[in-house]
C-alpha positions in Angstrom: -178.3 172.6 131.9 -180.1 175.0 134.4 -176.9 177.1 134.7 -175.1 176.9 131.4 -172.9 179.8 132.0 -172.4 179.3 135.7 -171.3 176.0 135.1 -167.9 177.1 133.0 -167.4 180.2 135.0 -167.3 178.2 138.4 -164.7 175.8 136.9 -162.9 179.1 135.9 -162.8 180.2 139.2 -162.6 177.3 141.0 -158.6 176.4 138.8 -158.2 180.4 139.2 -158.6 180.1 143.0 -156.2 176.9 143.2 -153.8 178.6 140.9 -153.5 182.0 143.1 -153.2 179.6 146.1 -150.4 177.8 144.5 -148.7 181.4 143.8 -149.2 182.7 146.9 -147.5 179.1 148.4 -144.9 179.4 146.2 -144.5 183.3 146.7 -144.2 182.6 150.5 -141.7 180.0 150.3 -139.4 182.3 148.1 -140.0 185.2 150.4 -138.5 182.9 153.1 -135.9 181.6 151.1 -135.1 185.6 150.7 -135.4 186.6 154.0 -132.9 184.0 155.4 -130.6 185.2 152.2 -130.8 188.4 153.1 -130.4 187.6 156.6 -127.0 186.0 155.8 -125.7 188.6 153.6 -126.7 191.0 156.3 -124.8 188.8 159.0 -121.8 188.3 156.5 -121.4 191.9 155.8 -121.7 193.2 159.6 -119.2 190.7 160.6 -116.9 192.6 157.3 -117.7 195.8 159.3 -116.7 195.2 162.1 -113.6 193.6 161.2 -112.6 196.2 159.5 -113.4 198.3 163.1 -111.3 195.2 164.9 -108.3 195.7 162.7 -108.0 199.4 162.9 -108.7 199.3 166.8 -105.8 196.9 167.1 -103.3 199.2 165.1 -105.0 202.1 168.1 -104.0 199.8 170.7 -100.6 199.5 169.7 -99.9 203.1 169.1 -101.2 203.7 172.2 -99.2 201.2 173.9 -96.0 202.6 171.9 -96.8 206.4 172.8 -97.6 206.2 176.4 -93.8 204.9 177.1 -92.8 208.1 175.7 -92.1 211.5 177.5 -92.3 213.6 174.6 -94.2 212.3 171.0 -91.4 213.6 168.2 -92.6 214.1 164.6 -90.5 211.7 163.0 -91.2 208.6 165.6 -94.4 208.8 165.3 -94.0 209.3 161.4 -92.0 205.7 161.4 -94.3 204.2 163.8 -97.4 205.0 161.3 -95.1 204.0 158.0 -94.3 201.0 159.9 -98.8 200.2 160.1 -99.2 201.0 156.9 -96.9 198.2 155.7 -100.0 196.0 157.0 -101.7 195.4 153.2 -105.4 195.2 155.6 -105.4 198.1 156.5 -107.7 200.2 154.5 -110.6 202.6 154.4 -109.2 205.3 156.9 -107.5 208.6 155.9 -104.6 207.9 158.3 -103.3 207.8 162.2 -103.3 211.0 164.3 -101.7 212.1 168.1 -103.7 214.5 169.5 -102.3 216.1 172.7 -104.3 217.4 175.9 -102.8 221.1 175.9 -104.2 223.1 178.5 -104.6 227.0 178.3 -100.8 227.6 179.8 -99.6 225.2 176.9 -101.1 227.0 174.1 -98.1 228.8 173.1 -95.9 225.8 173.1 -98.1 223.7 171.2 -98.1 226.4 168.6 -94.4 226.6 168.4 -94.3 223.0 168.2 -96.2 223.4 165.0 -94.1 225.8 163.8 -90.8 223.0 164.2 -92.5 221.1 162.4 -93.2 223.1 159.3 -96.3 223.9 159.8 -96.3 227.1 160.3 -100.0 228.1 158.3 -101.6 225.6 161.1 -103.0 227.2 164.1 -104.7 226.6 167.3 -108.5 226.8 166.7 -111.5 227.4 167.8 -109.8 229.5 171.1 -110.6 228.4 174.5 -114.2 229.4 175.7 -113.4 228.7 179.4 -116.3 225.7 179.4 -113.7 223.0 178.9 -110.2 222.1 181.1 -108.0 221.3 178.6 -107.8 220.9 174.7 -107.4 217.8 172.5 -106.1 219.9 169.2 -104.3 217.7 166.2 -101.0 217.7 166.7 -100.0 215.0 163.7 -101.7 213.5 160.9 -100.3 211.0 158.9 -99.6 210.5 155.8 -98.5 214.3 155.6 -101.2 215.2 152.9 -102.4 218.9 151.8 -106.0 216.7 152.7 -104.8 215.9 156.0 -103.0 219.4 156.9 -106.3 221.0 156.9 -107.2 219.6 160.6 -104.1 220.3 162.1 -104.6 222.7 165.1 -108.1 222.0 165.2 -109.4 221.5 169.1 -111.5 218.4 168.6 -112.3 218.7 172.2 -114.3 221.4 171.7 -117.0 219.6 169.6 -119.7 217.9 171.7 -119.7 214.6 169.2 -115.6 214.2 169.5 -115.9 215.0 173.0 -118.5 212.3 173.8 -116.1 209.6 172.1 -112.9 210.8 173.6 -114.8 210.7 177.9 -116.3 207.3 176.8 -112.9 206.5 175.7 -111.3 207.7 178.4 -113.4 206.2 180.9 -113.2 202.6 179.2 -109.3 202.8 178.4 -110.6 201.3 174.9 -111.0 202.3 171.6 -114.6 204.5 170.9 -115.7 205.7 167.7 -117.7 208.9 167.3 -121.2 209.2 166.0 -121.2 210.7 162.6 -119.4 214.2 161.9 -117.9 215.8 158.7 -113.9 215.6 158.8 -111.9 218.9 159.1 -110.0 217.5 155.9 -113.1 217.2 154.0 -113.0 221.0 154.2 -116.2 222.6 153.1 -117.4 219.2 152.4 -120.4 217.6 153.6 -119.8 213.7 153.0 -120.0 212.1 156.7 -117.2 209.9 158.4 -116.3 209.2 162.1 -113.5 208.9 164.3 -111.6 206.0 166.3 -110.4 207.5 169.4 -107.9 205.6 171.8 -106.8 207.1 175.1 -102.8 207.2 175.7 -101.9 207.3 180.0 -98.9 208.9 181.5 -96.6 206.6 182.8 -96.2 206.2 186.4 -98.0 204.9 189.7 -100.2 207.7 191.3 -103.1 206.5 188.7 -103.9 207.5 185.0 -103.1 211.0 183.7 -104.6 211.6 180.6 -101.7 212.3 177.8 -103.6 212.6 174.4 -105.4 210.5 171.9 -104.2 208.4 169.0 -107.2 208.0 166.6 -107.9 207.4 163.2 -110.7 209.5 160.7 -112.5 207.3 158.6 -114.5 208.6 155.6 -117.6 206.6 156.1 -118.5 205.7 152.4 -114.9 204.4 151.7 -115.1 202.6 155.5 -117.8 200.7 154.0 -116.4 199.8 150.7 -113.5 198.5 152.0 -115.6 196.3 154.5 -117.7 195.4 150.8 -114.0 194.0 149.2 -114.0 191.2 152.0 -117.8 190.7 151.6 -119.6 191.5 148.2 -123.5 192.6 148.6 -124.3 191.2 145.4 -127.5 192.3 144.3 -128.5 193.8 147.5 -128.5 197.4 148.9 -126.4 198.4 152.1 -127.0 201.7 153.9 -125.2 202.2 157.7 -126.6 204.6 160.2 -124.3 205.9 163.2 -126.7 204.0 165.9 -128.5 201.1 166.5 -131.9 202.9 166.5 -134.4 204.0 163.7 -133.2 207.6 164.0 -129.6 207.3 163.2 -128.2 209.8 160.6 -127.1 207.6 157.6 -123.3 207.2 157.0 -123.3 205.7 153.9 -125.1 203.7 151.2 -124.5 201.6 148.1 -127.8 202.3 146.6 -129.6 205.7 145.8 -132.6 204.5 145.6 -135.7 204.5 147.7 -135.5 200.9 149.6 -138.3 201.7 152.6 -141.0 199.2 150.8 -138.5 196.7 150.2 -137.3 193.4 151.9 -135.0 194.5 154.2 -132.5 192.7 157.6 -130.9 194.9 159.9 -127.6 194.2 161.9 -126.3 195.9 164.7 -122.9 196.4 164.2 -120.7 197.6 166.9 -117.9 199.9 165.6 -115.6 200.5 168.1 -117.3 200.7 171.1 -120.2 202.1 169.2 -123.3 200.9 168.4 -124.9 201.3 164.7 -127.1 199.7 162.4 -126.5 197.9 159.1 -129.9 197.5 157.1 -129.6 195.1 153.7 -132.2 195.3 151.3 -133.4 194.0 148.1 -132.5 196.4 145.4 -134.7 194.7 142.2 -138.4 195.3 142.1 -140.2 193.0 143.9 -142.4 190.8 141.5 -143.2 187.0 141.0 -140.8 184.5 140.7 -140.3 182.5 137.6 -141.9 179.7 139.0 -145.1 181.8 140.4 -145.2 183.1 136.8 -145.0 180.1 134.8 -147.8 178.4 137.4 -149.7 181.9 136.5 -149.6 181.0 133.0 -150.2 177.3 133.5 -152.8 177.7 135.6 -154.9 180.2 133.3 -154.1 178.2 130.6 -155.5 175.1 131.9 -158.9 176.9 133.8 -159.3 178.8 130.0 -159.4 175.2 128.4 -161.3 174.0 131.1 -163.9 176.8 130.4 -163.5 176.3 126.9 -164.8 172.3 127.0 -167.1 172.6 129.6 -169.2 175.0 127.7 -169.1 173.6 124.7 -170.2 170.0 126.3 -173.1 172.2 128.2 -173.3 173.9 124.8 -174.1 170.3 123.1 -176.3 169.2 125.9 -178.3 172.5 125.3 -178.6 171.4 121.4 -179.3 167.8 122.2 -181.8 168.8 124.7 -183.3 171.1 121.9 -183.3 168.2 119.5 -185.2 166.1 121.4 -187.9 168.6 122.5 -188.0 169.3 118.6 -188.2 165.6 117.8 -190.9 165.3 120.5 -193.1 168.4 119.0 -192.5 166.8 115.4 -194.3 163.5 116.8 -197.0 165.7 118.2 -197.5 167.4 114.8 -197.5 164.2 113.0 -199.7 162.6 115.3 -201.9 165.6 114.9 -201.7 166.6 111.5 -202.7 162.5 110.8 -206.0 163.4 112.5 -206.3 166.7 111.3 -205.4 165.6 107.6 -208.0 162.4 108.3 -210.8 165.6 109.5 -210.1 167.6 106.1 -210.1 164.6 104.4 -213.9 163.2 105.1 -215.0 167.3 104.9 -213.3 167.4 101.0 -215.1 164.1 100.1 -218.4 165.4 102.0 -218.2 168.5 99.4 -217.1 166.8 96.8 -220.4 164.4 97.0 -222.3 167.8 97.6 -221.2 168.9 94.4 -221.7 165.2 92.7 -225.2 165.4 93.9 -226.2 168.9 93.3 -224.4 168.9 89.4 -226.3 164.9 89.1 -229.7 166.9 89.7 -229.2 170.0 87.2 -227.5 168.3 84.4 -229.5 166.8 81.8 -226.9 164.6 80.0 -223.6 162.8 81.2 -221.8 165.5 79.3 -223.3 168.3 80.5 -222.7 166.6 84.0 -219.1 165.4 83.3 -218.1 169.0 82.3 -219.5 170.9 85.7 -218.0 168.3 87.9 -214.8 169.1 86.1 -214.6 172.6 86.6 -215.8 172.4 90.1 -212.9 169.6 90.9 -210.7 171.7 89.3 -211.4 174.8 91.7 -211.0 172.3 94.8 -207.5 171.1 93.2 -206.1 175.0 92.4 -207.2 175.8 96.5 -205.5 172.7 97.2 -202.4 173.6 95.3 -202.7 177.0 97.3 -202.6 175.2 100.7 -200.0 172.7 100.1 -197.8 175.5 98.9 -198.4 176.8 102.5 -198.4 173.5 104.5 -201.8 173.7 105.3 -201.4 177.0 107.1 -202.8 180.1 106.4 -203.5 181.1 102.9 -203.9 184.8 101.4 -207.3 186.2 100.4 -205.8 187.2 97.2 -204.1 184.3 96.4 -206.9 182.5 96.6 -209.0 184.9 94.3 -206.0 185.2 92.0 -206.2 181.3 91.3 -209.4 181.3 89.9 -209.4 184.6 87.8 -206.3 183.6 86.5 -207.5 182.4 83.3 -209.5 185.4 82.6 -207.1 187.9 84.0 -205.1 187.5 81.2 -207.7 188.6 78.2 -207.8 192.3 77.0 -211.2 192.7 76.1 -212.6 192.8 80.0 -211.3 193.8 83.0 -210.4 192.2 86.3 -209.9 194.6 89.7 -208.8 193.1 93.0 -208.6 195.4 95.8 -207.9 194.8 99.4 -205.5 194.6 102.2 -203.4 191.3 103.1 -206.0 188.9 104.9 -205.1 185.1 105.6 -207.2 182.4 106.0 -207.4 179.1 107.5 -207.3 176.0 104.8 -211.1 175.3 105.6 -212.3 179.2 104.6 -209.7 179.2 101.7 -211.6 176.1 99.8 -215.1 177.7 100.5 -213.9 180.8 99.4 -212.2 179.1 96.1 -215.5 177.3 95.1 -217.6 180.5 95.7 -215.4 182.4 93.4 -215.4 179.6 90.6 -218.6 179.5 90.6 -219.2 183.2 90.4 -216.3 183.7 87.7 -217.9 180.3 85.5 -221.2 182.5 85.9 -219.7 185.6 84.7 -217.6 184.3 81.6 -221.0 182.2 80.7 -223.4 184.9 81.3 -222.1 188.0 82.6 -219.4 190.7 82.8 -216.5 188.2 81.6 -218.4 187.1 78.6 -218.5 189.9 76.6 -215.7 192.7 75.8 -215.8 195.9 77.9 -217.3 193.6 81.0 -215.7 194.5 84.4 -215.4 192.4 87.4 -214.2 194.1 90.6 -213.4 192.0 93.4 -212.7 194.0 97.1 -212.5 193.0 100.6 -212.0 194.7 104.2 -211.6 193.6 107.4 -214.9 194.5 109.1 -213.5 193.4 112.2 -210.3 191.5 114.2 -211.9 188.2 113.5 -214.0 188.6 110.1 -213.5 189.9 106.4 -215.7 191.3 104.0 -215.3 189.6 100.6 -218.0 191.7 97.8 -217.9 190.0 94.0 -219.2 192.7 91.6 -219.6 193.0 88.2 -220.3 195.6 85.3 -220.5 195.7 81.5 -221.8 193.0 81.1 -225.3 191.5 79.3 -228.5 192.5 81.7 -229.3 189.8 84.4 -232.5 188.1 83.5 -235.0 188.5 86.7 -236.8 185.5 85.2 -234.6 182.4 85.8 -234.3 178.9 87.3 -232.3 178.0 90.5 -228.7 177.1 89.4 -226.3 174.7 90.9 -223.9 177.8 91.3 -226.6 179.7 93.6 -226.9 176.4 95.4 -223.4 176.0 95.9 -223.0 179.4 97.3 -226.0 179.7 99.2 -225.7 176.2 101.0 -222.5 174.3 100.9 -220.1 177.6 101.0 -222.3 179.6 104.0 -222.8 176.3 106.0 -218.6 176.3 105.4 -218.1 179.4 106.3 -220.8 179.9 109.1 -222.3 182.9 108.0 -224.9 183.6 105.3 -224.2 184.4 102.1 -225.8 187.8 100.0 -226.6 186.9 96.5 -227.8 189.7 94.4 -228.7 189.7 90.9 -228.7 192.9 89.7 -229.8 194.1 86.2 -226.6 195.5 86.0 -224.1 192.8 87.2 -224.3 190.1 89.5 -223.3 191.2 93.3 -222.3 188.2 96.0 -221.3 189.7 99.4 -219.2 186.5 101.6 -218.5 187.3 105.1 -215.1 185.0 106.1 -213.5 184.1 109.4 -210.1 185.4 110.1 -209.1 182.2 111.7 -205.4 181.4 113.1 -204.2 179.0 111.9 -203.9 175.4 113.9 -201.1 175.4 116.0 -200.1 172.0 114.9 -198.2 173.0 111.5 -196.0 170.8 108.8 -193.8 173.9 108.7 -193.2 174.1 112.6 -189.6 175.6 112.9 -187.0 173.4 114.9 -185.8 175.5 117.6 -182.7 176.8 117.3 -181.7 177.0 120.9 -183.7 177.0 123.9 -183.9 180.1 125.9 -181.6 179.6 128.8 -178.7 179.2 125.8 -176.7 182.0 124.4 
């Protein structure tokens, strides 16, 4: 009742609150149920990578094993050895198997005539020797024989740091090593990135390894990854490789184009050969709530909306019960009043009305004559009367008053009746005085005076003299001369003693030659505050 709007915004809040606690419980739990998800995916497709690696490492090891028992490495052995591999339906993903000799610079010419037996007369040693390196590691076969694949024959791969790297480490390890990423001489003026699979192949013989040349395979690295994919699907998730294990790898390849930095993401070193690198698995869809986060969103609104909804129309119905009974109490207050107040008027109405018994008893001088003038003069009482309960007993116009008793000579066209003045209430006590005055002066006039012959005029003006008092002047014209000579009436009576003592203020009473002049100074009085007409309130002021 003190707060009727905090009261259904705090329960708003307060199911609001819970509900985006709920959420974010519910949003937490399916983050973790993501991150282990995408943790295993991540784990599955590593362990795809590198089998992929494994398997194309072992077919290495096995060339190696084959060509180090040879003296010389003839096209068409190794040719059959390869055909032979490729029988194996797993292996996939690489462009081939290449030998790559060590030629040093007095073996340059032969290696190019040995590329000329071979039909390969277009291929060429390249780049020359620079003098920086002791021998060179050039392709000497790539299988299958491809127009793709005859592009890198002759090339020195020895003299590129990143091949160079692989084939020492190799060396050095007697295992196979994969490069970092490069762009394949087959790929031409290409710029898609792969990597290589070196193995070493040994000389023969007791006095300690002698280097002999380097079996290897390219891989293109998009199609390395695919083919890793076909044993492991990503599903809905994003896959990008980089060619290390740290965050400034160059990426190899990807299975989404899109920008994944802001998204969930689990990253897997994966060692390829040897090498290092990193597999990072993210989520691909937007990230947003779940179904169940959105349908306890909804819920939960719903239910704090209705929630809101009853409370304030319960604190809404207190507000109008609360309201009632402050209403009912004022209406006993009134009553209670207005029984003490009507009791007040009562006794004062009888008081005048045994004023006017007495004074019309004294000037009449038969029951007739009395029985009409206490007639009228009841009458004049009854018509303010009718006036005030029209109003309740509150305020009553000036003219309104006035109006009710010229209204039956208003009407006739052989005089005139002018009332001029501005809109003046009065209390109930003022508008009976002010009602008797006026009958008296108008039974005066239409018995004597302007009203009782044609062409008579009777003006009637007031004006506020002041905040609290108006200024109520009866005149009249055209009508017989006043006699100067007269006895004391009951109407000069009336007015002079009962009305002034009413009104508390004295009354001017002029009779003039030419018309009869009565000046009435009235109270502006507000009216009581106790009222039959006192408006239930509608709401109290804290509602809305």
């Amino acid at each position: 009742m003190r707060y009727p709007r905090a009261m259904p915004l705090g329960i708003f809040v307060l199911i609001a609150a819970i509900t985006v606690v709920s959420i974010f419980a519910i949003e937490r739990g399916e983050h973790d149920r993501q991150s282990a998800q995408i943790n295993a995916r991540a784990t599955a497709i590593a362990s795809a990578l590198e089998r992929r690696a494994n398997a194309s490492s072992a077919y290495l090891r096995a060339g190696a094993a084959l060509l180090s028992t040879m003296d010389e490495v003839p096209a068409a052995d190794f040719r059959r050895f390869v055909s032979e591999l490729r029988l194996d339906a797993d292996y996939r993903g690489a462009e081939g198997i290449g030998w790559a000799q060590v030629v040093r610079p007095s073996q340059i010419a032969d290696f190019t005539e040995l590329l000329a037996q071979e039909g390969t007369a277009e291929a060429e040693f390249y780049p020359p020797f620079n003098g920086n390196q002791p021998f060179a590691v050039p392709v000497t076969y790539l299988q299958p024989d491809t127009e793709r694949n005859r592009r890198a024959l002759g090339y020195d791969m020895y003299s590129e740091p990143g091949r160079r790297a692989a084939m020492i480490e190799a060396e050095r390890t007697a295992r196979p090593t994969a490069t970092d990423a490069i762009v394949l001489r087959q790929e031409g003026e290409g710029e898609a990135p792969g990597f290589l699979i070196y193995m070493p192949v040994f000389e023969p013989g007791a006095g300690g390894r002698t280097l002999k040349g380097f079996i290897y395979s390219p891989f293109n690295a998009e199609d390395f990854l695919q083919s890793a994919l076909e044993l492991e699907d990503a599903g809905s998730y994003g896959v990008r490789l980089y060619d290390n294990d740290r965050g400034d790898g160059t990426l190899l390849a990807a299975t989404f184009d899109g920008d994944l930095d802001n998204r969930e993401t689990a990253t897997k070193t994966v060692t390829i050969a040897n090498n290092p690198w990193r597999l990072a698995v993210s989520i691909v869809e937007d990230p947003g709530l779940s179904g169940l986060s959105l349908a306890t969103l909804i819920f939960g609104m719903l239910v704090a909306s209705l929630l809101m909804l009853l409370v304030r129309m319960l604190t809404q119905q207190a507000q109008e019960d609360e309201s009632a009974l402050a209403w009912f109490e004022e209406q006993a207050s009134i009553r209670n009043s207005l029984t003490r107040e009507l009791n007040h008027r009562v006794k004062n109405t009888l008081a005048n009305v045994l004023s006017i018994i007495a004074l019309t008893k004294r000037r009449a001088d038969d029951v007739e004559e009395f029985a009409t003038g206490l007639d009228g003069r009841i009458r004049a009482l009854s018509a303010t009367h009718d006036l005030l309960t029209q109003s309740d007993w509150g305020s009553t116009p000036v003219r309104s008053v006035i109006d009710a008793e010229l209204l039956p000579y208003a009407q006739e066209d052989d005089h005139a009746v002018e009332l001029v003045g501005p809109a003046v209430e009065l209390a109930p006590n003022d508008a009976l005085s002010l009602g008797l005055a006026v009958h008296e002066l108008a039974t005066n006039a239409a018995k004597y005076g302007a009203l009782s012959r044609p062409g008579g005029k009777v003006s009637v003006h007031w004006q506020l003299v002041s905040e609290e008092l108006v200024r109520v002047e009866w005149q009249e014209r055209g009508g017989p001369p006043v006699k100067q000579e007269r006895s004391r009436g009951f109407g000069t009576d009336l007015i002079e003693r009962i009305v002034a003592h009413e009104l508390r203020h004295p009354v001017e009473l002029d009779f003039d030659p030419e018309g009869v002049r009565c000046v009435l100074l009235i109270p502006v009085r507000r009216p009581s505050e106790f009222m039959i007409r006192a408006q239930r309130i509608e709401a109290s002021p804290a509602g809305g």
